[in-house]
FIBA-44663 format. One record per atom (N, C-alpha, C, O): x, y, z; residue in one letter. Coordinates in steps of 0.1 Angstrom, whole numbers, padded with zeros to 4 digits, always signed. Layout:
BEGIN
XYZA/...
This chain:
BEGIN
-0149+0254+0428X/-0136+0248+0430X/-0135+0242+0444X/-0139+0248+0454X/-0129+0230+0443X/-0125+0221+0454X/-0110+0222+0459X/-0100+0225+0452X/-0110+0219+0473X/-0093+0218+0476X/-0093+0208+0488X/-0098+0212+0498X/-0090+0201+0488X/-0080+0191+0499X/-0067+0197+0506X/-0057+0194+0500X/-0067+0201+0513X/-0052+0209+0517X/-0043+0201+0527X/-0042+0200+0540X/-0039+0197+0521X/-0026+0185+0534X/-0020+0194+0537X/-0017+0202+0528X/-0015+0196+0552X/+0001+0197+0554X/+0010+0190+0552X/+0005+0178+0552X/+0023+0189+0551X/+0030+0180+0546X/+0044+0182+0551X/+0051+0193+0551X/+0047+0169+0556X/+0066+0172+0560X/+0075+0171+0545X/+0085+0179+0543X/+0070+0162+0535X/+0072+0164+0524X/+0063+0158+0515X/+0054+0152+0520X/+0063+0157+0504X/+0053+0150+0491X/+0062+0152+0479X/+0071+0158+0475X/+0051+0139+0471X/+0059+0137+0457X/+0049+0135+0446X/+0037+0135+0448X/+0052+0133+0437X/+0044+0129+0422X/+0051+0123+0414X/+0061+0129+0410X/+0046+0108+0408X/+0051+0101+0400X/+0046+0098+0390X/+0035+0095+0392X/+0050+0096+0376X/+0043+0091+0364X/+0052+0082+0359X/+0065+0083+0359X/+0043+0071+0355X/+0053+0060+0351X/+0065+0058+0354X/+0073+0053+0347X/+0068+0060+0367X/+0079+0055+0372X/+0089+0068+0373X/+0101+0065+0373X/+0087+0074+0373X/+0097+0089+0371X/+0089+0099+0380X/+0076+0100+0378X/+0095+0107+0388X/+0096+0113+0399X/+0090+0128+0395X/+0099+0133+0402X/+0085+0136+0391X/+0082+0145+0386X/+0081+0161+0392X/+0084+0172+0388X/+0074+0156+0405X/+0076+0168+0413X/+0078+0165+0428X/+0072+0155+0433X/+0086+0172+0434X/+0089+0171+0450X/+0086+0180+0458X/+0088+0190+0452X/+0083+0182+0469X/+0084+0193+0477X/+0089+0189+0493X/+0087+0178+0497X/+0095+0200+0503X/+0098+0195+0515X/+0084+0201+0518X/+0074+0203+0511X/+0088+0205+0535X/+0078+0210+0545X/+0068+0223+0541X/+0071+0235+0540X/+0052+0218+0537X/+0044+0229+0532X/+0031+0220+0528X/+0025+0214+0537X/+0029+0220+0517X/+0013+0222+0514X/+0011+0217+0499X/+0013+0224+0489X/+0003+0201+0501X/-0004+0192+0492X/-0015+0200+0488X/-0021+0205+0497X/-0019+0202+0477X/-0030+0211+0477X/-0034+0200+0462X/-0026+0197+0453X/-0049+0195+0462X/-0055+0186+0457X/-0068+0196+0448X/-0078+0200+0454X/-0067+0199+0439X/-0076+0208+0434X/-0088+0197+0425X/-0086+0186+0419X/-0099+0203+0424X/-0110+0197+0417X/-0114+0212+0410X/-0112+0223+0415X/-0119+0208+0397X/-0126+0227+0392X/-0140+0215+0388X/-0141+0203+0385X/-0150+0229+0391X/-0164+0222+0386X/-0170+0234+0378X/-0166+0246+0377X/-0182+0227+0372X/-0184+0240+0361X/-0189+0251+0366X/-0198+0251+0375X/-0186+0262+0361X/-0188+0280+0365X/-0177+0280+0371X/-0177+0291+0377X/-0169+0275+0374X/-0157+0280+0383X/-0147+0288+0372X/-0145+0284+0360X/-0140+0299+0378X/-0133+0307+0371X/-0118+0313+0380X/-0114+0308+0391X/-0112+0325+0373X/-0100+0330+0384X/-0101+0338+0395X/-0092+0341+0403X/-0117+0344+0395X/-0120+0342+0409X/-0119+0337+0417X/-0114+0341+0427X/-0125+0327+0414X/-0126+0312+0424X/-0108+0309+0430X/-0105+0307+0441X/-0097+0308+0416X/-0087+0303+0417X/-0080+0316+0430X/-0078+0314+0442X/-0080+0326+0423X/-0076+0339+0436X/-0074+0335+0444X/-0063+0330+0448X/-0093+0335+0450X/-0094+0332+0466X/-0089+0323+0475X/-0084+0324+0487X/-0089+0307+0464X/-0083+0295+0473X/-0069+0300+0473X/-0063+0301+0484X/-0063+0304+0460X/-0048+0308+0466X/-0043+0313+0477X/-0034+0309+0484X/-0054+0328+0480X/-0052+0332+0490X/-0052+0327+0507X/-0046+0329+0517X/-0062+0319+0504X/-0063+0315+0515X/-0060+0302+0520X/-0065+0298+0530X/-0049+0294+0509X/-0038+0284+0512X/-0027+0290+0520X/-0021+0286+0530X/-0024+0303+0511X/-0009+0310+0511X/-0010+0316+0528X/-0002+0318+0536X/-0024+0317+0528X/-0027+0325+0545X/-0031+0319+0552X/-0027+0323+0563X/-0039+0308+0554X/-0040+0299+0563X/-0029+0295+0571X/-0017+0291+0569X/-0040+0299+0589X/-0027+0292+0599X/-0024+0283+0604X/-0024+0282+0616X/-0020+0274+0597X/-0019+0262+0600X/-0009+0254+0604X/-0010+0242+0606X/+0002+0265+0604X/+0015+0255+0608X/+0020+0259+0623X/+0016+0270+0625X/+0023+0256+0629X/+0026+0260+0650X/+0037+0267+0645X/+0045+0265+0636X/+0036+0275+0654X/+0051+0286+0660X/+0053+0279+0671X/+0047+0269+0674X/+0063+0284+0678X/+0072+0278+0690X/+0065+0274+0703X/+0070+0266+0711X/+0052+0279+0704X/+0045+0277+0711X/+0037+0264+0710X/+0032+0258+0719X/+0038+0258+0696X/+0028+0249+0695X/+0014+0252+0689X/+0005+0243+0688X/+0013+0264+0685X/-0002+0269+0681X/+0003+0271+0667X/+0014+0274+0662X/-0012+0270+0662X/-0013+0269+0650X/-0014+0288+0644X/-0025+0294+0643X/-0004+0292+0641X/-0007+0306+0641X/+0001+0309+0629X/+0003+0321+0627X/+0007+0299+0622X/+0017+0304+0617X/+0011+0299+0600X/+0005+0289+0600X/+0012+0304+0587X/+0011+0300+0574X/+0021+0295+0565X/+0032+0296+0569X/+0019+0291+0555X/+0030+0283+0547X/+0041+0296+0542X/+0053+0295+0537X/+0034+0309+0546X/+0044+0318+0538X/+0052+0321+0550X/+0064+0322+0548X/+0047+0323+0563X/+0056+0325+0578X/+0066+0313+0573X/+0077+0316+0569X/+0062+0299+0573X/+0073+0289+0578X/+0083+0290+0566X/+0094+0285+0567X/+0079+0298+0551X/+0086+0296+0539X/+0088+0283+0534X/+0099+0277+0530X/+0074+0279+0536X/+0066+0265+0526X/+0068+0264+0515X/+0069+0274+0508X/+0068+0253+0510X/+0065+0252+0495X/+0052+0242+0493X/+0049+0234+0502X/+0046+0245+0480X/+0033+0238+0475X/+0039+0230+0466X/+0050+0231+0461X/+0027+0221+0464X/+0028+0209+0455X/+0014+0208+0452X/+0006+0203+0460X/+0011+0212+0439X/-0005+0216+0432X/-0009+0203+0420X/-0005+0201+0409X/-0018+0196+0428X/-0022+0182+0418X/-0036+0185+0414X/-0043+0191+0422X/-0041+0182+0404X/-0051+0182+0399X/-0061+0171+0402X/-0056+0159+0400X/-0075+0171+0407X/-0077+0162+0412X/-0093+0160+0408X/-0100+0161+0418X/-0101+0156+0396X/-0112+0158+0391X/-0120+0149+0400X/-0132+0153+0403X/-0115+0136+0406X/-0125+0128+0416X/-0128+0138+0428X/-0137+0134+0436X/-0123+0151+0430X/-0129+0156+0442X/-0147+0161+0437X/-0157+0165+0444X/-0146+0158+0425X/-0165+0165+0424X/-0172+0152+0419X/-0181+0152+0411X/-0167+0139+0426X/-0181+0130+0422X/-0188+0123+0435X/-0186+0120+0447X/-0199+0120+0423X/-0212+0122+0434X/-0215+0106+0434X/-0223+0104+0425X/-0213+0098+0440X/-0218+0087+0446X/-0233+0083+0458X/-0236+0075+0467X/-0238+0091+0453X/-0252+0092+0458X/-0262+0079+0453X/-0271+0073+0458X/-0257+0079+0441X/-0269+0067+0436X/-0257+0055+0429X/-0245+0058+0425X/-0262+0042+0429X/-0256+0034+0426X/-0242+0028+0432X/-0238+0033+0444X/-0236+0021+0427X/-0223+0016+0432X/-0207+0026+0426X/-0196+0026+0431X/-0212+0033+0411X/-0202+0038+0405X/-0203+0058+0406X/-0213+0065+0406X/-0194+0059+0408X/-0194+0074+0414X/-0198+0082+0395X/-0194+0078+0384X/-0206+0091+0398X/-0207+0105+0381X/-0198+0117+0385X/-0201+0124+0395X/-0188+0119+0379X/-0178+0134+0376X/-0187+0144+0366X/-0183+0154+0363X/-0201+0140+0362X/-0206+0151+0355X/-0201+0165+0360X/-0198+0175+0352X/-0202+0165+0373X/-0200+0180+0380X/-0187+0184+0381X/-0183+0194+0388X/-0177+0175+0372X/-0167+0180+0367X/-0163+0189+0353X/-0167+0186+0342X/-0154+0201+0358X/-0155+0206+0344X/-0143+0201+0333X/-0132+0195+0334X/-0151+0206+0324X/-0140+0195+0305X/-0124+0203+0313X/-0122+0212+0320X/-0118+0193+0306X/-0098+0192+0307X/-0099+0204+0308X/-0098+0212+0317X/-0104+0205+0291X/-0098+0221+0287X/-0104+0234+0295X/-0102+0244+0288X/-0110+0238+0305X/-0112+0243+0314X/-0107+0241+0324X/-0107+0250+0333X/-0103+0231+0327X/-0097+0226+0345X/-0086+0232+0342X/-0083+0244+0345X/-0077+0223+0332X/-0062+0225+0332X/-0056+0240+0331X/-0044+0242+0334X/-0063+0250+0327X/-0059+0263+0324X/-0063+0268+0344X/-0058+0279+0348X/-0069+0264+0350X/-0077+0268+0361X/-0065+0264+0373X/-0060+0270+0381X/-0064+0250+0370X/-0054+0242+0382X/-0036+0250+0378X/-0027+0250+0386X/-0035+0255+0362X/-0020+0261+0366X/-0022+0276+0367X/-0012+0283+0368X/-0032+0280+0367X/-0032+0298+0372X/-0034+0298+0389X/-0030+0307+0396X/-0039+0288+0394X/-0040+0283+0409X/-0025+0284+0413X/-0019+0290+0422X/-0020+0277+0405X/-0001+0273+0406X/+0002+0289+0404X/+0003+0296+0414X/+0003+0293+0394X/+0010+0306+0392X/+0008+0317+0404X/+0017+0324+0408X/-0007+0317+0411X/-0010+0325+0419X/+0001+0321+0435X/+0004+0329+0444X/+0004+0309+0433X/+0008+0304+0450X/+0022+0313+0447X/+0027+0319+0456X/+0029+0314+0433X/+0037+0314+0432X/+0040+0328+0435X/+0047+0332+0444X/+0034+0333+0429X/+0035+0349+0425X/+0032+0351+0438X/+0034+0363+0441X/+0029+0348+0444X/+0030+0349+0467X/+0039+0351+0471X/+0042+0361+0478X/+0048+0338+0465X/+0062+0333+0474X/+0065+0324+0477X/+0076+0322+0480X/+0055+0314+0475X/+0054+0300+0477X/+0061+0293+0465X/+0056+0294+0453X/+0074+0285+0468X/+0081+0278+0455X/+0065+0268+0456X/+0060+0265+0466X/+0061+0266+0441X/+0049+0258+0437X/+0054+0251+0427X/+0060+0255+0417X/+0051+0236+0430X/+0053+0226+0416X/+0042+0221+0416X/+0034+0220+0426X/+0040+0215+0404X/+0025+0208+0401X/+0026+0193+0399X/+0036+0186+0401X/+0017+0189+0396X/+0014+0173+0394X/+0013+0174+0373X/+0014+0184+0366X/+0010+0160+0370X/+0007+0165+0355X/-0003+0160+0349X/-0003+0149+0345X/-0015+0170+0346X/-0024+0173+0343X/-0028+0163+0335X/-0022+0162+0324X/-0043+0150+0341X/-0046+0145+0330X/-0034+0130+0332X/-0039+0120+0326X/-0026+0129+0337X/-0020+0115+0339X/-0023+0107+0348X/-0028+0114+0358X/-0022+0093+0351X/-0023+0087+0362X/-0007+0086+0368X/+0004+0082+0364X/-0012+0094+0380X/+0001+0099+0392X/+0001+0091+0406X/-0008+0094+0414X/+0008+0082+0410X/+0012+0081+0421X/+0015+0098+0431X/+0022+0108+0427X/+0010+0097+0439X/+0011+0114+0451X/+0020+0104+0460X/+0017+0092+0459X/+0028+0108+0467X/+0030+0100+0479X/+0036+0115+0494X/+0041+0126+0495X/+0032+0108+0500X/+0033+0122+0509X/+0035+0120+0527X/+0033+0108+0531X/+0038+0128+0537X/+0039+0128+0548X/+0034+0134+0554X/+0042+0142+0560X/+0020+0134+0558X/+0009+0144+0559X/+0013+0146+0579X/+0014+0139+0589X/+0015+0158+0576X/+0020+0164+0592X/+0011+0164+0599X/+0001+0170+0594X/+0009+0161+0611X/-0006+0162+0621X/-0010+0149+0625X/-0011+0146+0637X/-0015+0138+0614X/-0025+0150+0602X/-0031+0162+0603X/-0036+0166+0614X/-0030+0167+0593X/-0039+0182+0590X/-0043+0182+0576X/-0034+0182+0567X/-0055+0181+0573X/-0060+0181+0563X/-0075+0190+0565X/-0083+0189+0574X/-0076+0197+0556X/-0086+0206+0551X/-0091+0204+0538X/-0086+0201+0527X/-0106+0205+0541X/-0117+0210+0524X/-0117+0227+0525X/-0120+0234+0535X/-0114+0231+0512X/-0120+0242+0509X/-0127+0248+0497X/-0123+0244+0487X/-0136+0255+0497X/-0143+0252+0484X/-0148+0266+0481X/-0151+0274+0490X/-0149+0267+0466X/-0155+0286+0459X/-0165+0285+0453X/-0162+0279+0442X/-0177+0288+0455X/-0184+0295+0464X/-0188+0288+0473X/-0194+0292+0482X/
């Protein structure tokens, strides 16, 4: 399992022209599942979105997590994070796993942010989505299981 982790002053998701999910100040979270990945995998990255220090306290330092600042997530599904552009001009997702395995993977990922504390909305699984977003910092992170 893959993650892209934005911070975010806020972010959005659109399908066909309709607004779908929003979030204020917190955490873009770009998921890819590849095959063998399970709710293990999903756990850990939860955990360590929901705990990661990445937002400044008063000082300016980065010490603080999306659950200190009482962040919210915004969880998009994101199958181009496993392709491999090594040969040729066109990228292979082989090392992507089938829908029907991601999509049960990317909303128990959601459920876990939630069951934290983190209000979590998602993107929708399988559509072509405009994201649009206000990436704080920047701060962007890869994280990945195993």
């Amino acid at each position: 399992m893959r993650i892209v982790l934005q911070r975010v002053q806020k972010a959005s998701v659109t399908v066909d022209g309709e607004a779908i999910a929003a979030i204020g100040r917190g955490l873009l979270i770009l998921v890819g599942i590849g095959h063998g990945d399970g709710q293990a995998a999903a756990d850990f990255l939860a955990e360590k979105c929901a705990n990661l220090r990445i937002f400044e306290d008063d000082a300016g330092k980065t010490n603080l997590s999306v659950l200190d600042v009482k962040g919210e997530a915004l969880v998009v599904s994101q199958f181009t994070l496993y392709a491999d552009a090594r040969k040729g001009r066109r990228p292979s997702f082989t090392d992507a796993a089938a829908p029907e395995i991601a999509e049960p993977l990317v909303n128990y990922l959601a459920e876990r942010l939630t069951g934290m504390g983190i209000p979590t909305r998602t993107g929708q699984f399988g559509a072509r989505m405009q994201v649009e977003l206000i990436n704080d910092g920047p701060f962007t992170i890869v994280l990945e299981h195993p």
